[in-house]
C-alpha positions in Angstrom: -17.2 0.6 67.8 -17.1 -2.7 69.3 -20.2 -4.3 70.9 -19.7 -7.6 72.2 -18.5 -6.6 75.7 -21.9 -4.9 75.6 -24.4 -7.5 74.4 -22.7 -10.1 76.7 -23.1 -7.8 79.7 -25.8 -5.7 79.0 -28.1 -6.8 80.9 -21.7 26.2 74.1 -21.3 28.1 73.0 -24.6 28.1 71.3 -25.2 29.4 67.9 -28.7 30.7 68.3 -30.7 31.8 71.4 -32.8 29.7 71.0 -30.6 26.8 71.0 -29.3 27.9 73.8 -32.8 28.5 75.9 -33.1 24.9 75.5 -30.4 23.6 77.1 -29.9 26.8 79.7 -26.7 27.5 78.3 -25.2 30.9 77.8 -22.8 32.3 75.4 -22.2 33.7 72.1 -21.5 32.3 68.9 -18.1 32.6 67.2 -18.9 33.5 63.6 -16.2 32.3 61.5 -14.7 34.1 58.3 -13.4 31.0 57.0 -16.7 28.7 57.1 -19.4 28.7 54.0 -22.6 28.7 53.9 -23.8 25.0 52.6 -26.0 25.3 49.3 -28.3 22.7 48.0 -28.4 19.5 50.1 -25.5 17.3 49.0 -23.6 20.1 47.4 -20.0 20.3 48.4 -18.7 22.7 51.2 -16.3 24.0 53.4 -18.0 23.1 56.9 -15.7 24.1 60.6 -16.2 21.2 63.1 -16.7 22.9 66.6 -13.4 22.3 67.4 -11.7 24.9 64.4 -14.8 27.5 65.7 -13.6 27.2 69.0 -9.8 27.1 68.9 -10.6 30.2 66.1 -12.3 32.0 69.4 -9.1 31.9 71.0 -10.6 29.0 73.3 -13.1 31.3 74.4 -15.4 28.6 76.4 -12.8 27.1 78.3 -11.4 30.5 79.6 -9.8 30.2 83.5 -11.1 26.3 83.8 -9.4 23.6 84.5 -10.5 21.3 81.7 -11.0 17.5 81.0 -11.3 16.1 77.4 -13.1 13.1 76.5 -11.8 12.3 72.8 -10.6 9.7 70.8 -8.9 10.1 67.7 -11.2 11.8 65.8 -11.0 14.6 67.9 -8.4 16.7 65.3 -8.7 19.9 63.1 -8.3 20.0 59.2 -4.7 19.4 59.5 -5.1 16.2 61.6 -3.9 17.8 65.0 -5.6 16.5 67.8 -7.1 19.2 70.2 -5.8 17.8 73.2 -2.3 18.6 71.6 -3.3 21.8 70.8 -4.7 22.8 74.0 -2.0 21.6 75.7 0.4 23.8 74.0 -1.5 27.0 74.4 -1.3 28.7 77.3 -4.8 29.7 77.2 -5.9 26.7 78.2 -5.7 24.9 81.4 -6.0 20.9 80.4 -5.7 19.0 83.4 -6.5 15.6 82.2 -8.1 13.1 79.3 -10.7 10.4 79.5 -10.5 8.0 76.9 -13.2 5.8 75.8 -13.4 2.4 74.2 -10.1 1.5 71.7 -8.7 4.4 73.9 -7.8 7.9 73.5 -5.1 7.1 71.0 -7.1 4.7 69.5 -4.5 2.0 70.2 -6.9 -0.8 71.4 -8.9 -3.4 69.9 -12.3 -4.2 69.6 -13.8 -4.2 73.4 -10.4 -3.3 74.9 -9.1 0.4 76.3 -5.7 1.9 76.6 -5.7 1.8 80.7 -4.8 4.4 82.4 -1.7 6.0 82.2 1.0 9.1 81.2 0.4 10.4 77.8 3.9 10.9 76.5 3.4 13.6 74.1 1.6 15.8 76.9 2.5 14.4 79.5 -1.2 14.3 81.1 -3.0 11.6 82.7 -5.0 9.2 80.1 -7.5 7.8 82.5 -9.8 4.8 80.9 -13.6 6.0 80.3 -14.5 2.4 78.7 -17.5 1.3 79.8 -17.6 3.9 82.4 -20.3 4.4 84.6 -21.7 7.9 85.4 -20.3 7.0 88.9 -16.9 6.3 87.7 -16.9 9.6 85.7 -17.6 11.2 88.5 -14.7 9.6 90.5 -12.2 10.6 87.8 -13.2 13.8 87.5 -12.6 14.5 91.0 -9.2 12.8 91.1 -8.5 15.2 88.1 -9.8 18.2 89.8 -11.8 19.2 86.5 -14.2 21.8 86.6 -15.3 21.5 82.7 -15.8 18.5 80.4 -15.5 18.5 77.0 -16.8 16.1 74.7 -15.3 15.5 71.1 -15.8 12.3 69.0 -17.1 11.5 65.8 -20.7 9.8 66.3 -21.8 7.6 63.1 -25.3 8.7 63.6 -26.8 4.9 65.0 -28.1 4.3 68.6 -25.4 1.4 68.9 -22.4 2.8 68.4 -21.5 3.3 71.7 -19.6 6.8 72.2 -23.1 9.0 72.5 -24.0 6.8 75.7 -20.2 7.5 76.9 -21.5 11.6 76.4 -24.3 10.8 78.4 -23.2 8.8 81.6 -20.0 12.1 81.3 -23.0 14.2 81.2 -24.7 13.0 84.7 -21.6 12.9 86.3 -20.5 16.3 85.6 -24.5 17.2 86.5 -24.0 15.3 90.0 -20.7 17.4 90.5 -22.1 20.7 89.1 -19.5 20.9 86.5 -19.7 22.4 83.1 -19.9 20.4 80.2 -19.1 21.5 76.5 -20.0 19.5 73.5 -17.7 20.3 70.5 -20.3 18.8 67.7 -19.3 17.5 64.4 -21.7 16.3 61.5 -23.4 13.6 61.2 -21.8 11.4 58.7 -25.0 9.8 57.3 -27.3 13.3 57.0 -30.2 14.3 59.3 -32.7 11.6 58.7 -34.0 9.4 61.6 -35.5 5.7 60.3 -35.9 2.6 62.4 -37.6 1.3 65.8 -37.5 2.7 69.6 -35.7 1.0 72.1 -37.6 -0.3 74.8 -36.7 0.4 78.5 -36.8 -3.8 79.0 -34.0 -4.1 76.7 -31.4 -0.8 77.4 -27.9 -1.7 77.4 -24.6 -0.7 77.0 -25.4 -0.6 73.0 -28.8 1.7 73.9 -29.0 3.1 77.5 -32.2 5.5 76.8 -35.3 5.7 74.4 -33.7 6.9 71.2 -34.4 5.4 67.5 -31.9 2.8 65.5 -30.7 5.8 63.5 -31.6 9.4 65.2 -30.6 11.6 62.7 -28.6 14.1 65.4 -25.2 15.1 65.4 -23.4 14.5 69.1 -24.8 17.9 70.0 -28.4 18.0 69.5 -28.0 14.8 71.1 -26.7 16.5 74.4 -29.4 19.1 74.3 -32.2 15.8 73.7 -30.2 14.5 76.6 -30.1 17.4 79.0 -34.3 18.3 79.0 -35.5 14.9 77.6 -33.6 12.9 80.5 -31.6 14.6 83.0 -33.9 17.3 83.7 -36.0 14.6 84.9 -34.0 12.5 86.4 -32.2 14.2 88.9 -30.6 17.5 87.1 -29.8 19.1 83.7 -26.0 19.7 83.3 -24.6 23.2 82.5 -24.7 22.1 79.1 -22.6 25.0 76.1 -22.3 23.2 72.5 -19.9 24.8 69.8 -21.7 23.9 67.5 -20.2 23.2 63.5 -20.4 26.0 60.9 -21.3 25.5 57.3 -23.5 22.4 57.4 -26.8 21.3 56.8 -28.8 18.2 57.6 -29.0 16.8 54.1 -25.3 16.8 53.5 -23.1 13.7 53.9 -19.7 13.7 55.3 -17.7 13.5 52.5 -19.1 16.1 51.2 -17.9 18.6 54.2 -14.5 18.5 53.2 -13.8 17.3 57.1 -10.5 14.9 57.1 -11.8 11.5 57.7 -10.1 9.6 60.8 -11.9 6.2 61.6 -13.6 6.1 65.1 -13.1 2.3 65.6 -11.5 0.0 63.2 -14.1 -1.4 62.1 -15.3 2.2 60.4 -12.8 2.9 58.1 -14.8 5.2 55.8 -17.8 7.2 55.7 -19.5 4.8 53.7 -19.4 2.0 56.3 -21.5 4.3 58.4 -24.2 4.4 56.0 -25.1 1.1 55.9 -23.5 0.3 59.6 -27.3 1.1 61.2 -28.8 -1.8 59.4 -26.1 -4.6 58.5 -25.0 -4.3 62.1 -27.8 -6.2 63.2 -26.2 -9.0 61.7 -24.0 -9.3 65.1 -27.3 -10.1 66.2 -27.0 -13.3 63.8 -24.7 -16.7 65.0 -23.7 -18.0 61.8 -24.0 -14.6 59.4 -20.5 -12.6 59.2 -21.3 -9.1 59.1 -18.2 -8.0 57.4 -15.5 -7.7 60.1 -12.2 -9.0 59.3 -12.7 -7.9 55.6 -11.4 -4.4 54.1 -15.2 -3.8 53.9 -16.9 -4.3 57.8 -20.6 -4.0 57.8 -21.1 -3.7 53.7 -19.7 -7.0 53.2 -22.7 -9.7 54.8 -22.4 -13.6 54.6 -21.6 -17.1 55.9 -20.1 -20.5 54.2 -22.4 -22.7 51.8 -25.0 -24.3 52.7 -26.0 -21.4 55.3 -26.6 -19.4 52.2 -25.9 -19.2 48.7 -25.6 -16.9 45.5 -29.2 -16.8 45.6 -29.5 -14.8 48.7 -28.9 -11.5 46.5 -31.4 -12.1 43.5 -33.9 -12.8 46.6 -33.3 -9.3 48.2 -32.9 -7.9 45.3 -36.2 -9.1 43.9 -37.8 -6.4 46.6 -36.8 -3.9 44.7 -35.7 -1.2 46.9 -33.9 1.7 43.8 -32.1 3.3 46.2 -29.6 0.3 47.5 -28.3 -2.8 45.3 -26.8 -6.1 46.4 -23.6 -7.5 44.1 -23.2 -11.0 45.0 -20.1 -11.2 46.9 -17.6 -13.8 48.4 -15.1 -13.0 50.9 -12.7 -14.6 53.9 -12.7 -13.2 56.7 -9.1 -12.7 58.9 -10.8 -12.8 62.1 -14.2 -12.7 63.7 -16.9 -15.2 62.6 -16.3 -17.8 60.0 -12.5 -16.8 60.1 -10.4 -18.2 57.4 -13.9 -19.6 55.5 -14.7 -18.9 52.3 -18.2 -16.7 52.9 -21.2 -16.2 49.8 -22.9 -13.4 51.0 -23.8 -9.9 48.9 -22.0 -6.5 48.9 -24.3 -3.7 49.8 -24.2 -0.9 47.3 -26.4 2.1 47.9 -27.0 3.9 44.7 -29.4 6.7 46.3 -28.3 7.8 49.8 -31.1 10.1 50.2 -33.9 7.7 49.5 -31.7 5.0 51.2 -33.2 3.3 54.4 -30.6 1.0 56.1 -33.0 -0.3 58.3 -35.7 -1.6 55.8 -32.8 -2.8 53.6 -31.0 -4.7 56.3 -34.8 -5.9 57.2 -34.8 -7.6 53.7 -31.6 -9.3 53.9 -32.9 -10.5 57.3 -36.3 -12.0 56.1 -34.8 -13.8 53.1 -31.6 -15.4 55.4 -34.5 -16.7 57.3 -35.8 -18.9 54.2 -32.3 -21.0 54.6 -32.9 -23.8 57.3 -29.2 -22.8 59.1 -30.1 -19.6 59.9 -29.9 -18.7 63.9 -30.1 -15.8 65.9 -27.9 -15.2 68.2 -27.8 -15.6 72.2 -25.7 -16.3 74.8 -25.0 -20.2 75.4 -24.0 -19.6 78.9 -27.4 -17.7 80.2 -30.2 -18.4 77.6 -32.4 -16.7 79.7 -30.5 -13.5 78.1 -32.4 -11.8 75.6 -31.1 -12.6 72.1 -28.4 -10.0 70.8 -30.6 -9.0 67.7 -33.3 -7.8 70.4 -31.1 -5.6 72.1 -29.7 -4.3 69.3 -33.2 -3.5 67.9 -34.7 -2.8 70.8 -37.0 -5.4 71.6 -38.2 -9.0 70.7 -40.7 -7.5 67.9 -38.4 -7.5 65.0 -37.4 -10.5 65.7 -40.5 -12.3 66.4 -42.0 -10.8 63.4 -39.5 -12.2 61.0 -39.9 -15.7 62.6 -43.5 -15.4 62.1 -43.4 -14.7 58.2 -44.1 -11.1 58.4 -42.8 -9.1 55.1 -40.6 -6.5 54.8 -43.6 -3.7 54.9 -45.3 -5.3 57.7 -41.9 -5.0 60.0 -41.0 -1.9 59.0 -44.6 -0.5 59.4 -44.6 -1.8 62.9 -42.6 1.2 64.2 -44.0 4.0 61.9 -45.7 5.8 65.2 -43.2 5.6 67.2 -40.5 6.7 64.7 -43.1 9.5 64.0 -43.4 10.5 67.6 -39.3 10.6 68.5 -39.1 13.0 65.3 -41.5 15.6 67.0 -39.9 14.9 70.4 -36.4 15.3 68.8 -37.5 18.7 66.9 -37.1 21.6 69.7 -33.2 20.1 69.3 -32.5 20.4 66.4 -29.8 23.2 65.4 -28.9 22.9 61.7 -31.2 23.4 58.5 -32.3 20.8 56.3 
């Protein structure tokens, strides 16, 4: 998902009880002959998003509701059928309206943009825009909807900055405020169950990190909702009646394409499972002024660099000398079509991860950081027009101390190990959440 409208701004079904007894919810899980039970980590299998476990139900959460969907285009089955088209053609289901969020519903818009809202003409229902919502705007469309449960159903990329999760959670206090119900159809987390990188701080929230969460949380959309609901909202004015469906067949250690899920990007600039592995670290490099991070290439976020003299062809042996085994970077030129350095020849390095389950994107993009530092053109990013704004790089981090710490010669071990307690302590916070095995 896009960011820069951000960073410029930013100033159940439940499959277990005790899943359930953590969120409040009640409801029974819809075991599913067609799912299989994941082996060894990694191994391939046939995993059922929430959305096949619940339309196999016979739509059984959403029974004699009037129901609002908050999807994008991820939100289809095996055969690429979007729910909303499916519940609107079954009678068993009342859908009264969709909220789409940024790029839109139909995924139509560019980076920072949204549909508008408007008549959907396959269904017929009203589209209303959800980008950059605020949990008092949801509420407002809800109640111009007459909706009495929310759904939620996109495709997270498992890092704190991609943007949909905080769309979940503003919906989430809204339909809390309203005492509406609010079901989380969960899907996988493409990049496994592992959690790596710093905290946010509450000085530097934003639209690309509105609560306390690490860089890369290692939750599917639906734990997430459950950390949500007790962690925040129960605090803060209310837990939501909160029911997740939650997927069948999958375990924490195994990747997306692995799940035999069909693949539909959730932005454009995440065209494949593989961009999301490396998207928590090399995305950072928005947080850079003169350092592409990929977009306008056929490779966003794996592809890292900028013109001669801002770096070279030595940039690579120099991260490469750190010698992290589990990731590799091929020396790499590219021109990008749009974005920064458009139409300029960029020498940069290709990320290659040859080990995804020793693979830290965090510490990896750390090194690429601390060695484009060496080069006298290197500059972080910030807004010209307020410099009093914190630099993008901190927001997306979550505070100044990465970047400090680079400025100041600190090493690769010494950043890194600078959030090792507080990455331990969200891991224990984040356990009572947790639904699906290692």
């Amino acid at each position: 998902m896009e960011r820069r409208d951000f960073l410029s701004q930013a100033g159940a079904l439940a499959a277990g009880a005790a899943g359930a007894a953590a969120i409040g919810a009640a409801g029974a899980a819809h075991a599913s002959p067609a799912a299989t039970t994941a082996g060894a980590a990694g191994s391939p299998t046939r995993v059922l998003s929430g959305l096949e476990v619940l339309q196999a139900s016979g739509w059984a959460a959403l029974a004699d509701q009037k129901v609002g969907v908050i999807s994008n285009p991820t939100g289809v089955n095996s055969d690429y059928v979007h729910e909303v088209d499916l519940m609107h053609a079954d009678d068993r289901v009342d859908i009264v309206a969709v909220f789409g969020p940024e790029h839109g519903f139909r995924g139509s818009a560019q980076a920072g943009g949204s549909e508008g809202t408007g008549i959907d003409p396959r269904t017929g229902l009203t589209i209303y825009d959800a980008h950059g919502a605020t949990s008092a705007k949801f509420a407002s469309m809800f109640d111009k909807a007459g909706v009495e449960t929310v759904v939620f159903d996109i495709q997270d990329v498992g890092s704190r900055f991609y943007t949909y999760i905080w769309t979940m959670y503003r919906a989430m206090i809204a339909a809390a405020g309203m005492g509406l119900r609010f079901v989380v159809l969960d899907r996988p987390n493409p990049i496994g169950g592992e959690a790596y990188g710093p905290m946010m701080t509450p000085d530097y929230t934003s639209g690309v990190g509105v609560r306390e969460i690490v860089q890369q949380h290692g939750m599917t959309v639906g734990e997430l909702a459950q950390f949500f609901n007790a962690e925040f909202l129960a605090n803060e004015g209310g837990a939501v009646d909160l029911a997740v469906v939650w997927a069948e067949g999958w375990r924490r250690g195994v990747f997306y394409d692995d799940t035999k899920l069909p693949w539909v990007q959730p932005s454009p600039n995440m065209p494949t499972p593989t961009t999301a592995l490396v998207y928590p670290g090399t995305a950072m490099f928005e947080g850079v002024a003169n350092i592409s991070e990929g977009r306008g290439t056929t490779q966003p976020f794996e592809f890292v660099g900028a013109p001669d003299p801002i770096l070279d062809y030595r940039w690579s042996d120099k991260i490469n000398d750190h010698g992290m085994e589990s990731v590799r970077f091929r020396e790499g030129y590219f021109q990008p079509t749009f974005s920064k350095h458009t139409g300029k020849l960029c020498v940069g390095v290709e990320v290659k991860v040859v080990d995804r389950r020793a693979y830290d994107p965090i510490k990896a993009a750390v090194a690429m950081l601390v060695e484009a530092k060496t080069y006298p053109d290197f500059a972080w990013r910030r807004d010209s027009w307020d410099p009093q704004r914190p630099y993008w790089v901190d927001k997306l981090s979550g505070s100044p101390r990465l970047r400090t710490m680079i400025d100041g010669g600190a090493t690769v071990d010494d950043v890194v190990g600078a959030w090792a307690d507080e990455l331990a302590a969200f891991k224990a916070q984040r356990q009572p959440y947790l639904h699906y095995a290692v």
